[in-house]
PyMOL CGO cylinders between C-alpha atoms (Angstrom):
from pymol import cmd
from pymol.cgo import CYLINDER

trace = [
    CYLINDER, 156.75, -58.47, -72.51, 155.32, -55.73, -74.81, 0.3, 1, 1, 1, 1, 1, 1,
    CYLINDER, 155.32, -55.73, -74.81, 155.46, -53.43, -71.75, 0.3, 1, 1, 1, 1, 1, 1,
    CYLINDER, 155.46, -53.43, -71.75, 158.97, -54.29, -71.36, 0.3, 1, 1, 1, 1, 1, 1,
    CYLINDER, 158.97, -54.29, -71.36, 159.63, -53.83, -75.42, 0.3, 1, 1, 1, 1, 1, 1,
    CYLINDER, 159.63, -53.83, -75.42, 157.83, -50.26, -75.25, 0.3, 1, 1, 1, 1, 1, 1,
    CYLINDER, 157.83, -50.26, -75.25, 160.02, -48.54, -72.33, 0.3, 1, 1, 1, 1, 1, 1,
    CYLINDER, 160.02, -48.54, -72.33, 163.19, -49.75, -73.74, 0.3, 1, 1, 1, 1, 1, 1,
    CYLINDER, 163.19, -49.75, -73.74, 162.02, -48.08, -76.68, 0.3, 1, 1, 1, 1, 1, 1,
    CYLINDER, 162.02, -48.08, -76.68, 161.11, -45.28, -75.06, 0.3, 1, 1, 1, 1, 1, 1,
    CYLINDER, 161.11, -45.28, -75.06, 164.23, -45.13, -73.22, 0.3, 1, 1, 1, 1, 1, 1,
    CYLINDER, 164.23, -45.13, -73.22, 166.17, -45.40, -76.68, 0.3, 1, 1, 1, 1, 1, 1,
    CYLINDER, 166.17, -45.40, -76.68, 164.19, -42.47, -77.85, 0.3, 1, 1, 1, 1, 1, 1,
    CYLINDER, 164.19, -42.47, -77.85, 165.06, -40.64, -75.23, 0.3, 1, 1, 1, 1, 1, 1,
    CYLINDER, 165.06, -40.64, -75.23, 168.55, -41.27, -75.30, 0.3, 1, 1, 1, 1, 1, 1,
    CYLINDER, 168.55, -41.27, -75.30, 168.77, -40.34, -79.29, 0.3, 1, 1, 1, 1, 1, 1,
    CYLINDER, 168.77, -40.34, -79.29, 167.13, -36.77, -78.72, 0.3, 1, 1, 1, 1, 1, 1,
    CYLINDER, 167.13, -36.77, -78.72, 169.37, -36.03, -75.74, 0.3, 1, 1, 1, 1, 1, 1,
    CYLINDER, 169.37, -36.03, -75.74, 171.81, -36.92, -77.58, 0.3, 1, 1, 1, 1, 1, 1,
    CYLINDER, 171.81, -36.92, -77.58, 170.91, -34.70, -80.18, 0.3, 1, 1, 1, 1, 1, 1,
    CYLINDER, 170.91, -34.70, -80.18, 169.72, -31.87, -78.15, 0.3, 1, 1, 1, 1, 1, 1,
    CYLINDER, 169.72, -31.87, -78.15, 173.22, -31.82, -76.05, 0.3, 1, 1, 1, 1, 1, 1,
    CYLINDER, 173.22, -31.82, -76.05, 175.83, -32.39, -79.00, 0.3, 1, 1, 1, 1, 1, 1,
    CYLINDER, 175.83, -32.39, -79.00, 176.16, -28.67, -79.59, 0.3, 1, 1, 1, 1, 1, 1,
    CYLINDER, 176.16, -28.67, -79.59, 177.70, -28.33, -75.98, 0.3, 1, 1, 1, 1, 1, 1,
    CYLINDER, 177.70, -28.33, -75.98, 180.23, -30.85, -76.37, 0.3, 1, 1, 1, 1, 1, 1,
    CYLINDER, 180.23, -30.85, -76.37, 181.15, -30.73, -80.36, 0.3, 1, 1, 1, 1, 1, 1,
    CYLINDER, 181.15, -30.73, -80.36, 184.05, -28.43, -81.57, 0.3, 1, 1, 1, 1, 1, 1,
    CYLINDER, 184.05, -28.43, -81.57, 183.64, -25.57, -83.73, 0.3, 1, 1, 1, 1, 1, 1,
    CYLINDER, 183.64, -25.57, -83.73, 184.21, -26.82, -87.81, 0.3, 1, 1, 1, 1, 1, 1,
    CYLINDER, 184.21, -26.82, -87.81, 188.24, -26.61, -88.52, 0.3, 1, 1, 1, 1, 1, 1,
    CYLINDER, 188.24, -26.61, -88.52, 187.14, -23.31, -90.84, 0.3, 1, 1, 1, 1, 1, 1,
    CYLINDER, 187.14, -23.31, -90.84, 185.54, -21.30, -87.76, 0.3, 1, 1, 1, 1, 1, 1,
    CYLINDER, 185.54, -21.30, -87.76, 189.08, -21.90, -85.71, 0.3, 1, 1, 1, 1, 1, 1,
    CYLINDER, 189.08, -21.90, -85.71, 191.07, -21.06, -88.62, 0.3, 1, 1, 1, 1, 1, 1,
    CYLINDER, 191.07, -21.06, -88.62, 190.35, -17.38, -87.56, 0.3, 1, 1, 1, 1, 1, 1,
    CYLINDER, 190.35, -17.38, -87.56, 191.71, -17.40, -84.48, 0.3, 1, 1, 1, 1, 1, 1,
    CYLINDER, 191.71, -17.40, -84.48, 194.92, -19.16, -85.64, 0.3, 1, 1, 1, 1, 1, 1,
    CYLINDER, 194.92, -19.16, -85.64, 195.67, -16.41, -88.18, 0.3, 1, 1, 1, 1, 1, 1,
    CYLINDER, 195.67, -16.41, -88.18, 199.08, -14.61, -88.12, 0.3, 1, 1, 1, 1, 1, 1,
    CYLINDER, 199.08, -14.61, -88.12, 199.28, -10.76, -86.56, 0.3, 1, 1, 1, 1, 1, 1,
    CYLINDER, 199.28, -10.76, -86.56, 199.46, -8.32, -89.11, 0.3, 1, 1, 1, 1, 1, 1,
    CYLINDER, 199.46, -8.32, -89.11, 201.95, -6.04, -89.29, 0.3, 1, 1, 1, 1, 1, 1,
    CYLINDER, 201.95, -6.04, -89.29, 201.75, -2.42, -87.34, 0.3, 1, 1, 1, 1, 1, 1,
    CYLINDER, 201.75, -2.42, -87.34, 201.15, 0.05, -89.33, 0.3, 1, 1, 1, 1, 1, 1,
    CYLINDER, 201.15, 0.05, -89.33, 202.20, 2.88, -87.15, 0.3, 1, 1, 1, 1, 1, 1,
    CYLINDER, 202.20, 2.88, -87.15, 205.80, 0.93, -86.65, 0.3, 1, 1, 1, 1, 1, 1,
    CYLINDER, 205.80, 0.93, -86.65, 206.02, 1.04, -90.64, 0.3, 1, 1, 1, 1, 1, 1,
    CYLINDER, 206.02, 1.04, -90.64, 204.94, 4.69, -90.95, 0.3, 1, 1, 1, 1, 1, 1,
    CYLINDER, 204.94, 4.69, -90.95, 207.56, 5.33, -87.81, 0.3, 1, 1, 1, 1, 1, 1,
    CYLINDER, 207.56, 5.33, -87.81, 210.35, 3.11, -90.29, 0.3, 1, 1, 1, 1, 1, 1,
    CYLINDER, 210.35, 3.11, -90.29, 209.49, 4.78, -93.44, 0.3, 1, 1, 1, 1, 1, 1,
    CYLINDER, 209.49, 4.78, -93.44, 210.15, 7.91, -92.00, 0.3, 1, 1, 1, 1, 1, 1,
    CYLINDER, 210.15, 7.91, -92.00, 213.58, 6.86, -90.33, 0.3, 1, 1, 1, 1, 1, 1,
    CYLINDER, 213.58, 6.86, -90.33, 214.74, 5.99, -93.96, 0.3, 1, 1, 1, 1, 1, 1,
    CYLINDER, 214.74, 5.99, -93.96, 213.06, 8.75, -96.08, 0.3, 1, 1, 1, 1, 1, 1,
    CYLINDER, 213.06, 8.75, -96.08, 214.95, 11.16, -93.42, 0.3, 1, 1, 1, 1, 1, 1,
    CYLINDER, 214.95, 11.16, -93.42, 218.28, 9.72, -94.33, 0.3, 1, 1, 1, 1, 1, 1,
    CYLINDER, 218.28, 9.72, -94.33, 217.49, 9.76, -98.18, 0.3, 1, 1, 1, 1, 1, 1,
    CYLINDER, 217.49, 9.76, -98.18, 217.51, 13.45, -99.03, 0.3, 1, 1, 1, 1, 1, 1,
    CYLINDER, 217.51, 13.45, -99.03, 216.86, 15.33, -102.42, 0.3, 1, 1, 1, 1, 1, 1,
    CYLINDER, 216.86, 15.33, -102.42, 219.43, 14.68, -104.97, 0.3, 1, 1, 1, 1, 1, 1,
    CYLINDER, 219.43, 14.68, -104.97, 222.48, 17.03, -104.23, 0.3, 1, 1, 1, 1, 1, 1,
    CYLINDER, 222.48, 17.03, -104.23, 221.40, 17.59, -100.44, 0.3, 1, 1, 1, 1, 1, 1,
    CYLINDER, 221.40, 17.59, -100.44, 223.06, 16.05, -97.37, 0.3, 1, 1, 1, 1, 1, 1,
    CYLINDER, 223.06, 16.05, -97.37, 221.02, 14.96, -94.35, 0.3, 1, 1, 1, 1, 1, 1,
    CYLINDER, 221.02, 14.96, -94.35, 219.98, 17.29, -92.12, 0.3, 1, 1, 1, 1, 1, 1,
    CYLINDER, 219.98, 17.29, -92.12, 221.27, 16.12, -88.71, 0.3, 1, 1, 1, 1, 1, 1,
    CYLINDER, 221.27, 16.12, -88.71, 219.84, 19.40, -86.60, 0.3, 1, 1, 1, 1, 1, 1,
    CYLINDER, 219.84, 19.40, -86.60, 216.59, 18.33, -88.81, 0.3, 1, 1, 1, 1, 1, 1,
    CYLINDER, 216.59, 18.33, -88.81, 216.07, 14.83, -88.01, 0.3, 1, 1, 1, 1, 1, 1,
    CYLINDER, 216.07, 14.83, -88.01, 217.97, 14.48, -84.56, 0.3, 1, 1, 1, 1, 1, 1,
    CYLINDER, 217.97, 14.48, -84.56, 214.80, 15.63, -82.66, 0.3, 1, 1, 1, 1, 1, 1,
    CYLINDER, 214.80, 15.63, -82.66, 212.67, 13.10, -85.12, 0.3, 1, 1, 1, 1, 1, 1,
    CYLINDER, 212.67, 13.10, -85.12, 214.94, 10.40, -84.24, 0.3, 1, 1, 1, 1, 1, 1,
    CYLINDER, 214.94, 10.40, -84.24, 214.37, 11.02, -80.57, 0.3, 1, 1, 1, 1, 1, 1,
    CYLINDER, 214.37, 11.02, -80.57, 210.41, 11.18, -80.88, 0.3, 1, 1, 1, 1, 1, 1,
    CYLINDER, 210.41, 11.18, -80.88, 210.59, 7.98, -82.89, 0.3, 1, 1, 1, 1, 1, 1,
    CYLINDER, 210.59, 7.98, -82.89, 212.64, 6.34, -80.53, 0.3, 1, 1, 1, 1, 1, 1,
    CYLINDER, 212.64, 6.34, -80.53, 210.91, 7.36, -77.54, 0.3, 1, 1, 1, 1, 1, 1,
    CYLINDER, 210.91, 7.36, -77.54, 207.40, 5.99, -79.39, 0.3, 1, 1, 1, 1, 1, 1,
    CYLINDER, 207.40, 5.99, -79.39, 209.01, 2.49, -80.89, 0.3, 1, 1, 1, 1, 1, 1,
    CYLINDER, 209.01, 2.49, -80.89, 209.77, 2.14, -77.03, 0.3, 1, 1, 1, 1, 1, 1,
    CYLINDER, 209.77, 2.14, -77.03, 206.40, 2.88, -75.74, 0.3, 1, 1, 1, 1, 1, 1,
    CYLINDER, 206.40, 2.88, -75.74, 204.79, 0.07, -78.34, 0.3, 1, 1, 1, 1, 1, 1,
    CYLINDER, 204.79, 0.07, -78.34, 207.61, -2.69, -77.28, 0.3, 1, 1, 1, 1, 1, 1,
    CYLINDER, 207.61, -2.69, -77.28, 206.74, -1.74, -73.50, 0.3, 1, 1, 1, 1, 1, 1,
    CYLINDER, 206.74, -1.74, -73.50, 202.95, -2.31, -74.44, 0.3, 1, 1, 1, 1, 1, 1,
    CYLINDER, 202.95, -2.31, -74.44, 203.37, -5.80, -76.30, 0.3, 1, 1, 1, 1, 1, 1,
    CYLINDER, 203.37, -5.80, -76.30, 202.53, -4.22, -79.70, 0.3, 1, 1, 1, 1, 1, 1,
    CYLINDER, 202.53, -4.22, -79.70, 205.70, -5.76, -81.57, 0.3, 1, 1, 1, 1, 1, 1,
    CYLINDER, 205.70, -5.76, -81.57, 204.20, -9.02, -83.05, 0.3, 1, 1, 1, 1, 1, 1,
    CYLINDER, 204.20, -9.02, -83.05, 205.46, -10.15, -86.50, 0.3, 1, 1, 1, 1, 1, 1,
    CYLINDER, 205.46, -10.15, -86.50, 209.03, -9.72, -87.90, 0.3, 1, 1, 1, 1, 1, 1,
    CYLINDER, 209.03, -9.72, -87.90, 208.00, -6.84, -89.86, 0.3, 1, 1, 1, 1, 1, 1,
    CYLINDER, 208.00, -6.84, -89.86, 207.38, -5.24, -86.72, 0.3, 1, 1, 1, 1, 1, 1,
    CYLINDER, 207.38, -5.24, -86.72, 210.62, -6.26, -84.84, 0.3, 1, 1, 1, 1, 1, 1,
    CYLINDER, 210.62, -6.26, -84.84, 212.66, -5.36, -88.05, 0.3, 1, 1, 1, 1, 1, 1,
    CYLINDER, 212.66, -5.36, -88.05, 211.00, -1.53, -88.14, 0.3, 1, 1, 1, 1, 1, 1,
    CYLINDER, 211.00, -1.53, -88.14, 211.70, -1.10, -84.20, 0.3, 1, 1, 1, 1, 1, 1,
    CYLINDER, 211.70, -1.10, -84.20, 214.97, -1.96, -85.05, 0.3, 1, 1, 1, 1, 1, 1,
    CYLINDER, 214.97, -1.96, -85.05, 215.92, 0.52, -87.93, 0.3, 1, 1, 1, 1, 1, 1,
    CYLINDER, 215.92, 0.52, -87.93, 214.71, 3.25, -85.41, 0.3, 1, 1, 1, 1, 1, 1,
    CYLINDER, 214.71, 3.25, -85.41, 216.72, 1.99, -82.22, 0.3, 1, 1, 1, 1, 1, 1,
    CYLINDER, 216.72, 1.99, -82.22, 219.72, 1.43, -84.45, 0.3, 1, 1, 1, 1, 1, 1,
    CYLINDER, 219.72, 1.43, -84.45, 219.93, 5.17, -84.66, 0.3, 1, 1, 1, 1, 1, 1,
    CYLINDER, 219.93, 5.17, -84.66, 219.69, 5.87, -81.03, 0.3, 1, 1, 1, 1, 1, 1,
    CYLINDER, 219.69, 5.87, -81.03, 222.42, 7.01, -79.08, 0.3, 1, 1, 1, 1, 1, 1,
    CYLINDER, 222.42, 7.01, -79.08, 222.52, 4.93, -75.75, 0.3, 1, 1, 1, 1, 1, 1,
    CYLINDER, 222.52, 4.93, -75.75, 224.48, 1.47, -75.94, 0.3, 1, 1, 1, 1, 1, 1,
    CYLINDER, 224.48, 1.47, -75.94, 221.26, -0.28, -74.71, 0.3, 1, 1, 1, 1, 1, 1,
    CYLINDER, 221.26, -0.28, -74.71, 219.50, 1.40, -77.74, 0.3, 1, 1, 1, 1, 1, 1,
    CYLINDER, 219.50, 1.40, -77.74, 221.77, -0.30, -80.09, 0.3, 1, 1, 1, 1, 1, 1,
    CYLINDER, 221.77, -0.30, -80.09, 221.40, -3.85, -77.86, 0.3, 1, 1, 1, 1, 1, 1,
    CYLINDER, 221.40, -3.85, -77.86, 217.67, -3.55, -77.90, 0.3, 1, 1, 1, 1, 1, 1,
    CYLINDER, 217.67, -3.55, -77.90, 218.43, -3.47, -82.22, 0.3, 1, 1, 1, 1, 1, 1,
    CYLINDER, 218.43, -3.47, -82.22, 220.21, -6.49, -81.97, 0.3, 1, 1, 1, 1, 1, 1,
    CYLINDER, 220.21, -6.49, -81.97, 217.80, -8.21, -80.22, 0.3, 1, 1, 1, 1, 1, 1,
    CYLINDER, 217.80, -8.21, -80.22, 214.65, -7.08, -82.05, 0.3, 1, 1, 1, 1, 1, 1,
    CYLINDER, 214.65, -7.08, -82.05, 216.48, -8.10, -85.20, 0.3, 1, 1, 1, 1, 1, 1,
    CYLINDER, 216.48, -8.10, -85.20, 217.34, -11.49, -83.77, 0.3, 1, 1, 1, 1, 1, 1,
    CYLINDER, 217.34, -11.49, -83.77, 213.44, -12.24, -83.20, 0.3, 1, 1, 1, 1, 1, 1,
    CYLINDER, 213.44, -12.24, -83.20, 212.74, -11.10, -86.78, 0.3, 1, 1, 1, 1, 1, 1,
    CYLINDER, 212.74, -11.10, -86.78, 215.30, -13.75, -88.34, 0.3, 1, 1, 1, 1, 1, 1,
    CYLINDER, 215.30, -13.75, -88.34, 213.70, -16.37, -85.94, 0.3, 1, 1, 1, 1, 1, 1,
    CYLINDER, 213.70, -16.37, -85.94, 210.01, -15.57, -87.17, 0.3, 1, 1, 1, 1, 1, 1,
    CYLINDER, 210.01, -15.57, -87.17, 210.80, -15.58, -90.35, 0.3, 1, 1, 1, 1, 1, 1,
    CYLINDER, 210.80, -15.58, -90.35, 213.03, -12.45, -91.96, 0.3, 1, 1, 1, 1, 1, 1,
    CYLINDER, 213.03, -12.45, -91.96, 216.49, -14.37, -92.64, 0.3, 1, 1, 1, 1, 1, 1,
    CYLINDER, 216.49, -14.37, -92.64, 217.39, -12.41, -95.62, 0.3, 1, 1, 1, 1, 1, 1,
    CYLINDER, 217.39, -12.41, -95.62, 221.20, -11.16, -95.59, 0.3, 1, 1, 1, 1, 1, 1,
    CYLINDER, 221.20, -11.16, -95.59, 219.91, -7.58, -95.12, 0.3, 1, 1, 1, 1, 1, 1,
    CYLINDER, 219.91, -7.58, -95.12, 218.46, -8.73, -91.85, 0.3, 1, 1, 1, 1, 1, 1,
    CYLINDER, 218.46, -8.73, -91.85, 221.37, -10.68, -90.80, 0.3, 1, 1, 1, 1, 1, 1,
    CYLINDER, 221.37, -10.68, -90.80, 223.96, -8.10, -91.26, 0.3, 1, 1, 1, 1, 1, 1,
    CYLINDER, 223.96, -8.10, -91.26, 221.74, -5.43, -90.05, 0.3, 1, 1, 1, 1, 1, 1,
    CYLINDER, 221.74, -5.43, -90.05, 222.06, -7.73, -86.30, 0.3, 1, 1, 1, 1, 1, 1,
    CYLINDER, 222.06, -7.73, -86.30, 225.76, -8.21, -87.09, 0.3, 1, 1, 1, 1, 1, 1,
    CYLINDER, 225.76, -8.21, -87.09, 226.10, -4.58, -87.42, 0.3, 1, 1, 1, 1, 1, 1,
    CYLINDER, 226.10, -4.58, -87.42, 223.64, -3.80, -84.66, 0.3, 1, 1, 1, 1, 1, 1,
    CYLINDER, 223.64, -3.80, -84.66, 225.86, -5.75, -82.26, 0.3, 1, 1, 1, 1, 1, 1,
    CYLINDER, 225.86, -5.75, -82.26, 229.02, -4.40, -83.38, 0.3, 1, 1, 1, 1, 1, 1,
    CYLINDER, 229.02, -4.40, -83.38, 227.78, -0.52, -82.63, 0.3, 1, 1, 1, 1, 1, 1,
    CYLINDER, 227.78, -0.52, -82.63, 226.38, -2.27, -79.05, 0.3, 1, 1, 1, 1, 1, 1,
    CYLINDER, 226.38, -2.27, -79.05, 230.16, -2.89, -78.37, 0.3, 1, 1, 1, 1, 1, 1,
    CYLINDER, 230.16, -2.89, -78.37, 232.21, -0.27, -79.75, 0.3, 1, 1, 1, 1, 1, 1,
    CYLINDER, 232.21, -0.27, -79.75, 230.08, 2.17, -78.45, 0.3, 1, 1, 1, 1, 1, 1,
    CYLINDER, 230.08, 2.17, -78.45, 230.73, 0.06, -74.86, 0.3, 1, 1, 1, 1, 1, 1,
    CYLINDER, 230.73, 0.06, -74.86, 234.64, 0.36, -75.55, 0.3, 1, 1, 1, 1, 1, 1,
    CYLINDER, 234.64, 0.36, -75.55, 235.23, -3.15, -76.71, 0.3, 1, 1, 1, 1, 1, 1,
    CYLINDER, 235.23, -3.15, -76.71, 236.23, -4.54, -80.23, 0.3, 1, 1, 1, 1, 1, 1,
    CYLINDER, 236.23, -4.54, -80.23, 233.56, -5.39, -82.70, 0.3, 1, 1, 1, 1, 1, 1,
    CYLINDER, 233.56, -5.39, -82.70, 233.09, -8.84, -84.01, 0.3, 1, 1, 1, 1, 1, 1,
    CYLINDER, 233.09, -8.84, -84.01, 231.96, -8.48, -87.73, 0.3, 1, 1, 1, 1, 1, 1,
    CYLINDER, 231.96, -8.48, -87.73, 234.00, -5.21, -89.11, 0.3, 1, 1, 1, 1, 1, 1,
    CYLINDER, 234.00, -5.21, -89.11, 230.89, -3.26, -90.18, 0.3, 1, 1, 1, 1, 1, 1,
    CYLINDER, 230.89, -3.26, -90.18, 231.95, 0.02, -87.89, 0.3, 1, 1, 1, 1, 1, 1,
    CYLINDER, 231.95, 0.02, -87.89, 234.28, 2.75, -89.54, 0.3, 1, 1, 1, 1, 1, 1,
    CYLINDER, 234.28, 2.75, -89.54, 235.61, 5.94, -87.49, 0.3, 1, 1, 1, 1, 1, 1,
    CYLINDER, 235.61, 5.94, -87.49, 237.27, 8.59, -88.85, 0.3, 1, 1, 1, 1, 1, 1,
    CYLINDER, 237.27, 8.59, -88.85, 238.05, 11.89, -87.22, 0.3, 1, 1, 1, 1, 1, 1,
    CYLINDER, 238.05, 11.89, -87.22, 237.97, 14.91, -88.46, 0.3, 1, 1, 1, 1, 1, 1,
    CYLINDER, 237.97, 14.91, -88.46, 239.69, 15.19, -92.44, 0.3, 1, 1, 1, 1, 1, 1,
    CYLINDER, 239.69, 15.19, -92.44, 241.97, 12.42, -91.06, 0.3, 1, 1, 1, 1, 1, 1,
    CYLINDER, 241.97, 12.42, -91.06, 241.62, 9.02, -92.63, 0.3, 1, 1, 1, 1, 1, 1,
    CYLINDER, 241.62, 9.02, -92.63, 238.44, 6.65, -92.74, 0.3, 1, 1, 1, 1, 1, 1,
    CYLINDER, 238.44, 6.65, -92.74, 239.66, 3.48, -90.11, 0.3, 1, 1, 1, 1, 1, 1,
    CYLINDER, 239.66, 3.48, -90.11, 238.09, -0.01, -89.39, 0.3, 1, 1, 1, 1, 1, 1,
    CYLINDER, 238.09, -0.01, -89.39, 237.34, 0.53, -85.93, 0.3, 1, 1, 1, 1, 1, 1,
    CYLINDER, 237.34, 0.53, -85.93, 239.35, -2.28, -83.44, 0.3, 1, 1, 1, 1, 1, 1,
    CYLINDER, 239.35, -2.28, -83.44, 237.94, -6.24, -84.90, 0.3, 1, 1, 1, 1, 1, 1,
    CYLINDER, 237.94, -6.24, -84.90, 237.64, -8.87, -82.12, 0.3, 1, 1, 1, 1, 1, 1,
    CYLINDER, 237.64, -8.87, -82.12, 240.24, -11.90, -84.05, 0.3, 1, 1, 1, 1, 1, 1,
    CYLINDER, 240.24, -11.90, -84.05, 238.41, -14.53, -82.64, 0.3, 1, 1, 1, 1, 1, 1,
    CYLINDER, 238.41, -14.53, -82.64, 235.71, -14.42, -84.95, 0.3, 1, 1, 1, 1, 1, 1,
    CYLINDER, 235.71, -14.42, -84.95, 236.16, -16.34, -87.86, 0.3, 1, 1, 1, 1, 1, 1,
    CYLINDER, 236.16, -16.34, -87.86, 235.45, -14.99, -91.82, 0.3, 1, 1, 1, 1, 1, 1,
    CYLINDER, 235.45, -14.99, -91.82, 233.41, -17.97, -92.12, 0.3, 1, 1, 1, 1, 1, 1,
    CYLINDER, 233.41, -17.97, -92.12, 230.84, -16.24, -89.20, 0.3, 1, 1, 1, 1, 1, 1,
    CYLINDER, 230.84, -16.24, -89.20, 231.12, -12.65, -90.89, 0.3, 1, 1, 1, 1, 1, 1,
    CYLINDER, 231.12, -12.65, -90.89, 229.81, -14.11, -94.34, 0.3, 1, 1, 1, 1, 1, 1,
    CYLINDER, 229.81, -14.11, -94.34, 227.07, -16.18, -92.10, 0.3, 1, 1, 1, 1, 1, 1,
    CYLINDER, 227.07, -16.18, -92.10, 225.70, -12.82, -90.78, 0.3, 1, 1, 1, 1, 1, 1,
    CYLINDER, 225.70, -12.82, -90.78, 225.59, -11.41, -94.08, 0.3, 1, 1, 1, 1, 1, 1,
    CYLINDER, 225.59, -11.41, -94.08, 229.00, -9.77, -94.19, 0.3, 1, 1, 1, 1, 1, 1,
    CYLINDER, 229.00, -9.77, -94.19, 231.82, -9.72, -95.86, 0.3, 1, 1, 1, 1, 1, 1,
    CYLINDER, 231.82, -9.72, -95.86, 236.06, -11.77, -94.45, 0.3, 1, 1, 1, 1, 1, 1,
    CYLINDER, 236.06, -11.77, -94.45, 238.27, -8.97, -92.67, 0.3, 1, 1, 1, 1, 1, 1,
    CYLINDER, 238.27, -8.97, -92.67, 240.92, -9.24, -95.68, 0.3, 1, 1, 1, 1, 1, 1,
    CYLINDER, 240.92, -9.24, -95.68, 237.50, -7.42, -97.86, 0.3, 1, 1, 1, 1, 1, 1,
    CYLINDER, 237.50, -7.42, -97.86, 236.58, -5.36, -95.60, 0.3, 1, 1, 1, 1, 1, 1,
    CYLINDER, 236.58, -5.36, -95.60, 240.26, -3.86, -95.06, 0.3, 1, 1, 1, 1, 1, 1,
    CYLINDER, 240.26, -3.86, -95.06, 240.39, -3.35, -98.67, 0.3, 1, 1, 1, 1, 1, 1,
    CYLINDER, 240.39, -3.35, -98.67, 237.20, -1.77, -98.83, 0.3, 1, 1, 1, 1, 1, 1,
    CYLINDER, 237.20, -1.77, -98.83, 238.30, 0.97, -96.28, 0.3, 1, 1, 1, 1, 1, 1,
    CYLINDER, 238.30, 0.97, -96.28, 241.62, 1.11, -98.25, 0.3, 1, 1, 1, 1, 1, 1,
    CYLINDER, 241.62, 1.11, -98.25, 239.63, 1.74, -101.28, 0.3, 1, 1, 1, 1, 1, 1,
    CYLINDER, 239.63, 1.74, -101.28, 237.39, 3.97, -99.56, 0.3, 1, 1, 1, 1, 1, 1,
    CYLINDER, 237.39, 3.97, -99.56, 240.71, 6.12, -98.70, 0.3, 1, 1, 1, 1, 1, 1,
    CYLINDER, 240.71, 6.12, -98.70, 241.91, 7.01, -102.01, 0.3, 1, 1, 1, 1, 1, 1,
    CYLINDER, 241.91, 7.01, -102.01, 238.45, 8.68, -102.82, 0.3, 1, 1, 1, 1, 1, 1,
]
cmd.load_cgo(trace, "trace")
């Protein structure tokens, strides 16, 4: 009987320090040690740098105008670089989608202008639903389709040609006011008094 009682103590013992020996293997890390791998991206620095200079080129010295011949080459070189980080995956937050957008948004190709859109689209679904951001992909998607021949939805596109007259360019009427003020704008009766008021300047 005490033969019996000693190996199914023995075997007890044996269980306990396998059990202690193995529980490494099969325990999770502590919540605090996965934290770090669930952290959000941080923003790209080189897409802010590329932004910052996009919008310091179009803010020039009191009592200058902007440079087109100056910053038409830098717009192409930022362009051409915003495209090479979306083509390598290196867009991840809505900072990031928002800068690549305030570079496309001065390309010159339709699809440039799409692209804008879109990348402004992701940034308002991770996150950056300010009205800046939403009219900035209103107005991204209205240059998309005037500059494909076809009306614009929102009204945030004005032509004018030569000295002539500043005009609304052609409004797609099946968009309601209530939609233009959801994207951050403004109802067509505003916005043709705007460019009225923009006329007798």
């Amino acid at each position: 009987m005490l033969n019996r009682f000693t190996k199914l103590l023995l075997v007890l013992i044996m269980l306990a320090l396998w059990s202690i020996a193995l529980r490494p293997l099969f325990t999770l890390p502590p919540v605090q040690a996965q934290s770090g791998a669930m952290q959000s991206p941080k923003d790209n620095q080189e897409l802010k740098r590329l932004c910052d200079e996009d919008q310091s080129d179009r803010t020039p010295p009191k009592g200058k105008s902007i440079d087109l011949a100056f910053i038409g080459p830098r717009d192409k070189a930022r362009l051409k670089r915003v495209k090479e980080l979306y083509t390598q995956n290196l867009l991840k937050t809505a900072n990031d989608y928002d800068c690549a957008a305030t570079v496309l948004q001065h390309g010159q190709e339709p699809e440039d202008f799409l692209l804008a859109h879109e990348f402004w689209v992701v940034a308002i679904s991770k996150g950056k639903n300010d009205r800046d951001t939403l009219s900035l992909a209103a107005a991204s998607e209205d240059r998309f389709l005037m500059n494909i021949g076809r009306p614009q939805r929102f009204g945030t596109q004005l032509r004018s040609e030569g000295n002539g007259p500043i005009m609304l360019y052609p409004v797609d009427g099946g968009v309601s006011d209530e939609l233009r003020r959801l994207m951050g704008g403004h109802s067509l009766a505003e916005i043709k008094a705007r460019v009225a008021e923009m006329n007798k300047k």
